[in-house]
N, C-alpha and C positions, 0 to 999 in steps of 0.2 A: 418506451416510457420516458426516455430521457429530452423529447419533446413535451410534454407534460412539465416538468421539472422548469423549461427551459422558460415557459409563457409564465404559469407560478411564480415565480421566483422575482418575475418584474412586480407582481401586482406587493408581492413580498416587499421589494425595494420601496416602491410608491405607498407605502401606506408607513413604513419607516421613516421616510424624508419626511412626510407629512407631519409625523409625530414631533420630527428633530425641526423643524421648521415652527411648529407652534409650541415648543419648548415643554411639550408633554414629558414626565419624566420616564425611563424604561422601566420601572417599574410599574409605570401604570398605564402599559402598551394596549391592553385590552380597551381603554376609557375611548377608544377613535369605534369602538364597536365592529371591528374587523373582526372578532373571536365571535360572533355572535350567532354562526352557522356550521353545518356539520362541511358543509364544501369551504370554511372559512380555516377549517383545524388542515383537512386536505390537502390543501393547498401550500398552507405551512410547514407541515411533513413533506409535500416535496420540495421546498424551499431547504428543510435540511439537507434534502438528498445531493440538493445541488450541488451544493458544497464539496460534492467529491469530485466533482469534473475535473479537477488539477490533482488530485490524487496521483494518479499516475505518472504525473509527469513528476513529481516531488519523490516518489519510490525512484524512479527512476536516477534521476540526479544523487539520491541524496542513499541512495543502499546500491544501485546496481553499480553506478560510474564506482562508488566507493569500495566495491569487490576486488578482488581478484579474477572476475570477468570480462574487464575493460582495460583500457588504458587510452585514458581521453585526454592527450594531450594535442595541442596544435603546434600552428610552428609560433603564432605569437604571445602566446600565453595569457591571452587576456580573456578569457571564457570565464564567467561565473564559475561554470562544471570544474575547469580543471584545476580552480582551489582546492575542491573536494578531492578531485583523484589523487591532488598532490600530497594531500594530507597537513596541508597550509594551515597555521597556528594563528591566521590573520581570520579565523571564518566569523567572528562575529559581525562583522559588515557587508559577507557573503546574501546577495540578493535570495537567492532561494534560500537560506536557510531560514532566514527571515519571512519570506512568502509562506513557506511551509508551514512557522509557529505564528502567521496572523490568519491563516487559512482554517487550522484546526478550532483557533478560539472562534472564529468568526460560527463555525459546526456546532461547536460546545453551549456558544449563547443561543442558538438559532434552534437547538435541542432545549437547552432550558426556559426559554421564551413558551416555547409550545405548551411543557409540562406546568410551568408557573398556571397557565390558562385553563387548563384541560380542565372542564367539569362536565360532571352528569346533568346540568340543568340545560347545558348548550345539547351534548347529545345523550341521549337517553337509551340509545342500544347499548348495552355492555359489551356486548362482541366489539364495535368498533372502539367504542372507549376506552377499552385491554387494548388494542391491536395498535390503537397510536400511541399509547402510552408504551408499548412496547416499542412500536419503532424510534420517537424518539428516545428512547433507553439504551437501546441498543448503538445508533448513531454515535449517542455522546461518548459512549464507551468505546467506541470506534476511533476518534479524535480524541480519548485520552489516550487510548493505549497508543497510537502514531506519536501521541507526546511524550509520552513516558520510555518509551525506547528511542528517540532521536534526542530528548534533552535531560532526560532522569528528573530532577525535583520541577515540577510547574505549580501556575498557581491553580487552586482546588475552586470551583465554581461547580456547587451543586442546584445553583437556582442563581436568576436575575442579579446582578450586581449592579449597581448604580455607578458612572464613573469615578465617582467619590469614593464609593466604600473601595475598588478595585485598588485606589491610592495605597491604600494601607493594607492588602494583599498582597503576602509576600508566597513565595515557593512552597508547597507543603510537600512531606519529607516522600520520596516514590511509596514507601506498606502504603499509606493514604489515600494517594491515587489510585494505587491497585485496587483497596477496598472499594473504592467508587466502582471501579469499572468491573471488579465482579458480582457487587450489588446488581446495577444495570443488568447485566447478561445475564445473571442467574431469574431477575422479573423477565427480561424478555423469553427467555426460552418460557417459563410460562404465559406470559399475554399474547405471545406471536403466532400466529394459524404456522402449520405445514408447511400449505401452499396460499397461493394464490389464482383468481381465474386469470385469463391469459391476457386482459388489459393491464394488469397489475403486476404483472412477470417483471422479476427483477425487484421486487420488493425486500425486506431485511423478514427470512422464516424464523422460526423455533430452531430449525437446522443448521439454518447462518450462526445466531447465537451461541446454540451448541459447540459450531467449528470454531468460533472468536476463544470462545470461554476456554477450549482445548488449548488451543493456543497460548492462550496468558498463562494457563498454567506452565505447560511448559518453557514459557519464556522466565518467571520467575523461579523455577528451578535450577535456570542457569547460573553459572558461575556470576561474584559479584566485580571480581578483579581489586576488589580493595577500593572502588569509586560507588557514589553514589548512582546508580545507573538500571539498564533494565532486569537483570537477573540479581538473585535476593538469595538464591543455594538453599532455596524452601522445600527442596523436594517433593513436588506435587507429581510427581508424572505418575501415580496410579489415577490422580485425579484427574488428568489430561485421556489416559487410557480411558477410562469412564467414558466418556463425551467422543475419542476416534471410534471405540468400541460399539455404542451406541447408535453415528452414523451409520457404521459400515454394517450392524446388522440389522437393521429394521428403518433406515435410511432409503427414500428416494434414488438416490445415488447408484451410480454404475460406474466402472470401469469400460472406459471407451477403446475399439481394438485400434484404430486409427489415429496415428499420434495427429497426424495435420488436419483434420477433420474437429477436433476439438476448437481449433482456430478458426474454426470458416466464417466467414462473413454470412454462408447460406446454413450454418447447423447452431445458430446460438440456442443459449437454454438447453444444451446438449447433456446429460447424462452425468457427464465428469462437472457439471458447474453447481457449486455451492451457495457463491453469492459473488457477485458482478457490477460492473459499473456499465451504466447504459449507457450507448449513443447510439444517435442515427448522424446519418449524415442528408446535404442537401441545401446547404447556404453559411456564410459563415457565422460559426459558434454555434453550429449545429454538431457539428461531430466533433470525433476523439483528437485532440491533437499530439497525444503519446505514442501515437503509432509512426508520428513523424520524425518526433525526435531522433529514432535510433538507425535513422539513414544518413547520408551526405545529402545537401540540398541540390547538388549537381548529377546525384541520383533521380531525383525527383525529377528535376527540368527535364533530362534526358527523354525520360520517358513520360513526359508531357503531364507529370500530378505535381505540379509546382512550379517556383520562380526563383531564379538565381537570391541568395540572401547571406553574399560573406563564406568567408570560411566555416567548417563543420567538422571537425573529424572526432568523433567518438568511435574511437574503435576496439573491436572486440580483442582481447586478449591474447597473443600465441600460446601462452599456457593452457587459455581455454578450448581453442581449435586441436590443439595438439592431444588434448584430455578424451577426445572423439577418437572412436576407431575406424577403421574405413567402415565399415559395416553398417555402424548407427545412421539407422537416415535421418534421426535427428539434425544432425550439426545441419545437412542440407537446407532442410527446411529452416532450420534458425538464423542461417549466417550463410553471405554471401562476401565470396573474400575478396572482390572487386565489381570494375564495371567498367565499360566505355564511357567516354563522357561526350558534347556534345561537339567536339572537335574533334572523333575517334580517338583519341590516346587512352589506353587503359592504366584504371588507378589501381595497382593492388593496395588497396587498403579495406579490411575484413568489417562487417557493418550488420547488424543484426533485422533481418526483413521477417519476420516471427509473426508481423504483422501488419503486413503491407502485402495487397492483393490490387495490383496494379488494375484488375478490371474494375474495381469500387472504389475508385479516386472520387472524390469530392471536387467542389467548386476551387478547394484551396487546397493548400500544403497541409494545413490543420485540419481538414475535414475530411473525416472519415468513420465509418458507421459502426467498428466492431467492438463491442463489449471488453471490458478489461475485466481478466478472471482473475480473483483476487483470492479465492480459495477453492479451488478444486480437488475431486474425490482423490486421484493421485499424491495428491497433498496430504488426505487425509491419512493414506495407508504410510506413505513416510515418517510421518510425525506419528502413526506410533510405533511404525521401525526403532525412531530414535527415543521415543519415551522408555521400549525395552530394553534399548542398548541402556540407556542412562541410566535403570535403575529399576526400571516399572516391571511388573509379573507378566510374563509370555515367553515363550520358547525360538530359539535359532530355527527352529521350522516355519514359525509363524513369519517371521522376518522374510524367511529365504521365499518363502509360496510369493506374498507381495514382490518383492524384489527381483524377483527371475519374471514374473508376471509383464512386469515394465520392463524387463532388460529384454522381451519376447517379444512387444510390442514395437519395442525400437531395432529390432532385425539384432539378437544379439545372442547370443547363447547363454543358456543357464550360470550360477555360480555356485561353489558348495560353501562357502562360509561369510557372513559379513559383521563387520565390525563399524564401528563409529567410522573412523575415515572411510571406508569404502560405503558408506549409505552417504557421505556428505558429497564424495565424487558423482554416485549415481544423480543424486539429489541435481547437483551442480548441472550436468547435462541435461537432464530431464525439463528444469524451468529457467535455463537460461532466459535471459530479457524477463523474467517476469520476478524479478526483485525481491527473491529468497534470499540468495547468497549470504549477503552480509548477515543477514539477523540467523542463519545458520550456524555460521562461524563463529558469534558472537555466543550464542546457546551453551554452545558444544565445549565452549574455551580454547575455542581453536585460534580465535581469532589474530592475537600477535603473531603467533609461532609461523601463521600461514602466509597475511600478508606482508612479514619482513623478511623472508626465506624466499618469496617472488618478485619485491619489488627490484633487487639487484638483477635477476635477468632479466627483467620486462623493460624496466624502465631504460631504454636507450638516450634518453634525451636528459637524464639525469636529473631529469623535475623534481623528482617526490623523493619524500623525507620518509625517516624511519617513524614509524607509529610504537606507541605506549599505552597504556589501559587508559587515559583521558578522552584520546581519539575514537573510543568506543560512542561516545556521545558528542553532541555537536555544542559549541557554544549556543549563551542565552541571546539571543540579536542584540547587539548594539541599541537600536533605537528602543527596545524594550529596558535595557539597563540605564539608559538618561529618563525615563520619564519623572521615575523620582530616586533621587540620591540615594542608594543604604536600602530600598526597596530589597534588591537583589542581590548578590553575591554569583560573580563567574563564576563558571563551573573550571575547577583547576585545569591547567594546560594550554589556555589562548590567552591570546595577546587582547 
């Protein structure tokens, strides 16, 4: 699908420059008559999708490196990432944080663009004219909630703004946002089909939205820490239950028995997948380049899916390896704790291959074919583990049946009781590299307690600082705080 996305997305761009070229204004994007076809709306819709291509690498950076799963320091200390891991009070000038909050608005217009246009006079099927109007609903909601748990208050854009009016757009308060984005997701679970036929796999179902909407809720159930930020202490997790409850019983969805199989480059759209980011691979900026990230580049050369490029060392955690019992084939499959390099010396240095299948290397280091699962069934039954731990109606049986289920499938033996911590440890091993962690910890209130009681053992090279409830969210970018004076207000705690 994501070849689809990829050709779109130009014609996307060139009818935008066209616009910004003869000084058309964005509110009156439709007058070039680009909206004027049902393959015109199509095409646009995947022009939103696009937009998620860097998704992964932005989780990555900005919640995995930030866990207590990593410890991505190098020896010179100049890495974008290792501001993050350091917990560095300088991050408003940090490149990716920045990528991250022009990446989501770039989603959020490119969602409201569509809906500004959507009418029944262009298409006249109601089935599709629900179904885009769900998908961009659901998108936007998608890219607000990415914003409202990495920066807490943003600005609120519920349709086209002009760069004028944007001037005088200041932050609206996070309840705000939130009410957008359960607007959105509660139409899409209604406009969204099921499914889709198999050209369209990979699309945003009634089920995706479902698992989003679970989600928010539980996320603003969580603690608020005294900042304005993602948890609101709303207590919604029966609300959350509703929506896990829902998937799991009359849901497409399966529990897959093969933990490595979920990942295969040859079983996408597998059972356990809820909603996904596509790629293929096949030339560059054809495929996933997140799967590269979480290697050393001298990994790569070695075995011939790359090119020497600088230092790299993002490495996994010893608290996290140590957290594996010999048993779990997990850790195997997730994390490889060295490698030869191309002069034979061996690096132990631990590095996360979760998603790297040396037989499907691409043309580049960036290219590569496999899906990023962004919510899977697994997922589903934890989160309402922890909706029951936190508050929600259900029984220590109901908990243990899922939880021993996964401890089974990871070669492990049953357990008789589990508590909040022991679902956030499973949890932890279970989705390694796939950029739970942080927003786990953050839920739960675990978050100071955990990563200031790790950083003193982990951290050997003395980088990183002690964290506080501000470091829950990231600063507002720099170049977003000079566009106009007094606009904005930092968020407390950076420089």
């Amino acid at each position: 699908m994501r070849k689809i996305y990829i050709l779109t997305i130009l014609s996307f761009y060139l009818i935008s420059c066209s616009s910004e070229l003869e000084q058309t204004p964005i509110s009156e994007i439709g007058s070039n008559n680009f909206y004027s076809s049902e393959e015109d709306f199509e095409n646009a819709v995947n022009g939103i999708y696009s937009t998620l291509d860097i998704y992964p690498n932005m989780q990555f950076y900005l919640s995995e490196v930030r866990s207590d799963n990593m410890y991505a320091v190098t020896q010179t200390g100049v890495r974008p990432y290792e501001q993050i891991n350091n917990f560095d009070l300088t991050l408003a000038t940090n490149e990716q944080v920045s990528d991250n909050w022009d990446n989501n608005f770039v989603g959020v217009f490119r969602a409201n663009t569509v809906l500004d246009q959507l009418n029944g006079n262009v298409i006249s099927d109601e089935t599709t004219l629900s179904r885009i109007e769900g998908e961009a609903k659901f998108l936007r909601a998608f890219f607000y909630f990415d914003l409202v748990r990495t920066y807490g208050k943003v600005p609120l854009m519920d349709r086209v703004y002009t760069p004028v009016e944007t001037l005088d757009l200041g932050r609206s308060s996070v309840e705000d946002v939130y009410q957008l984005i359960l607007s959105d997701l509660q139409d899409a679970i209604n406009l969204l089909p099921e499914s889709y036929p198999g050209s369209q796999e990979g699309k945003a179902t009634s089920w995706s939205a479902k698992a989003m909407l679970g989600l928010v809720y539980l996320t603003r159930s969580g603690p608020t820490y005294s900042i304005e930020g993602p948890g609101l202490n709303s207590g919604e997790y029966s609300d959350a239950l509703s929506q896990f409850n829902d998937i799991i019983n009359n849901g497409p969805f399966g529990f897959v028995d093969d933990y490595a199989s979920i990942f295969s480059y040859e079983n996408e759209g597998n059972p356990e997948i809820i909603f996904d980011i596509q790629y293929i691979s096949g030339g560059l900026g054809a495929g996933g380049e997140y799967q590269s990230l979480t290697v050393p580049n001298g990994y790569l050369t070695v075995n011939q899916a790359g090119f020497p490029n600088g230092e790299d060392r993002k490495q996994v955690s010893t608290d996290l390896i140590e957290d594996y019992s010999e048993d779990d084939v997990r850790e195997e499959f997730n994390i490889l704790e060295g490698y030869t390099d191309e002069n034979g010396n061996y690096l132990p240095s631990p590095f996360y291959v979760k998603y790297i299948d040396l037989q499907f290397a691409g043309q580049d280091r960036f290219d590569w074919g496999l899906n990023y699962p962004v919510i899977r069934y697994t997922d589903i039954l934890m989160m309402k583990a922890e909706a029951i731990l936190m508050g929600g109606s259900g029984s220590q049986a109901d908990i243990l049946n899922d939880v021993n289920m996964i401890r089974d499938r990871a070669g492990l033996a049953p357990i008789a009781s589990v508590d909040i911590d022991i679902l956030l440890e499973e949890k932890r091993r279970e989705f390694a590299c796939e950029s739970k962690r942080w927003y786990d910890l953050i839920r739960t209130g675990k978050v100071i307690e955990t990563i200031n009681s790790w950083v003193p053992e982990e951290d050997v090279q003395d980088r990183m600082n002690t964290m506080d409830e501000n470091q829950i969210i990231y600063p507002v970018p720099t170049d977003q705080m000079t566009v106009k004076e007094g606009l904005y207000e930092q968020n407390p705690g950076y420089n």
